[in-house]
C-alpha positions, 0 to 999 in steps of 0.5 A, a space after each residue: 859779043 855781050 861784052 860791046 853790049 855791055 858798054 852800051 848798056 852801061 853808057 846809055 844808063 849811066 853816064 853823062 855827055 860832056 864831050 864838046 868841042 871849040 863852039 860849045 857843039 858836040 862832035 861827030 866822029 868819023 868810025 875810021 878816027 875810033 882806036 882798034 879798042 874802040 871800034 871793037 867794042 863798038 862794033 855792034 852799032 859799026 853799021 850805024 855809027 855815021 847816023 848816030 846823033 853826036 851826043 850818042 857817039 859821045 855816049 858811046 865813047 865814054 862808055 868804052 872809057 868807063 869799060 876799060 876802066 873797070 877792073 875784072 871783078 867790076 866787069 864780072 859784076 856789069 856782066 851779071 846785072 847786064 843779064 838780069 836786065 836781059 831777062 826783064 821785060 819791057 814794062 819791067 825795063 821801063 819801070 826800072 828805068 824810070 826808078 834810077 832816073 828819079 833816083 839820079 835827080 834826087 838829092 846827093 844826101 838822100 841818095 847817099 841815105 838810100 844807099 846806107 839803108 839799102 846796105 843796112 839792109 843786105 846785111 839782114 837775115 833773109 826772112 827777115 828782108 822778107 818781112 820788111 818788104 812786105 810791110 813795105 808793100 802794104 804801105 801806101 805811097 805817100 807813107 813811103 815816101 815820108 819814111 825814105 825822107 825821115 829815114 835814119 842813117 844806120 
């Protein structure tokens, strides 16, 4: 059962909607035309799929793609990061939501450089992880962001 929440959680955070058809429209897709595959993994949202708008049933679609795709050990790592977003509260869902989509619309440089800083990072005894979060926290915001646009590539 977590495994079909598992696609839908990671097709309404992470993938976009590129399914169109002839006219530039987007399809609806009646449940019957759905592979066995798909209808199980799917099966939580069986009940409303024929209400579902065309562009979350393309979502939805992509998502099952991008599930079968993974191998084990991504799935196992999906799973994992599908069970800390479980435990979240609400606020903190939003407030997560929010970060991955400013992070989304940032440039691809400074997006790659956050990713390099954040490897950099992990590879760091822990206490001293500790330290650098909490100079981070006393900084103001606009300090912050000065230093993510400045930051050297490690």
């Amino acid at each position: 059962m977590m495994n079909r929440w598992l696609v839908l959680v990671l097709l309404f955070m992470f993938l976009p909607v590129s399914s169109l058809g002839a006219e530039g429209e987007l399809k609806v897709v009646p449940w019957e035309q759905l592979t066995p595959v798909q209808q199980r993994l799917l099966k939580p949202v069986q009940g409303n799929w024929s209400q579902l708008s065309p562009r979350k049933q393309q979502r939805l679609l992509r998502g099952v793609e991008r599930w079968q795709s993974l191998s084990p050990e991504q799935r196992k790592l999906v799973k994992k990061r599908f069970k800390k977003w479980q435990a979240l509260s609400p606020r903190q869902r939003e407030l997560a939501a929010k970060r991955f989509k400013r992070f989304r619309n940032l440039p691809p440089a400074v997006q790659q450089r956050l990713r390099q800083r954040y490897r950099w990072y992990q590879q760091l005894p822990r206490e001293k992880q500790r330290a650098i979060r909490e100079r981070w926290r006393k900084l103001p915001p606009r300090e912050r962001l000065r230093r993510l646009e400045r930051a050297p590539r490690r």
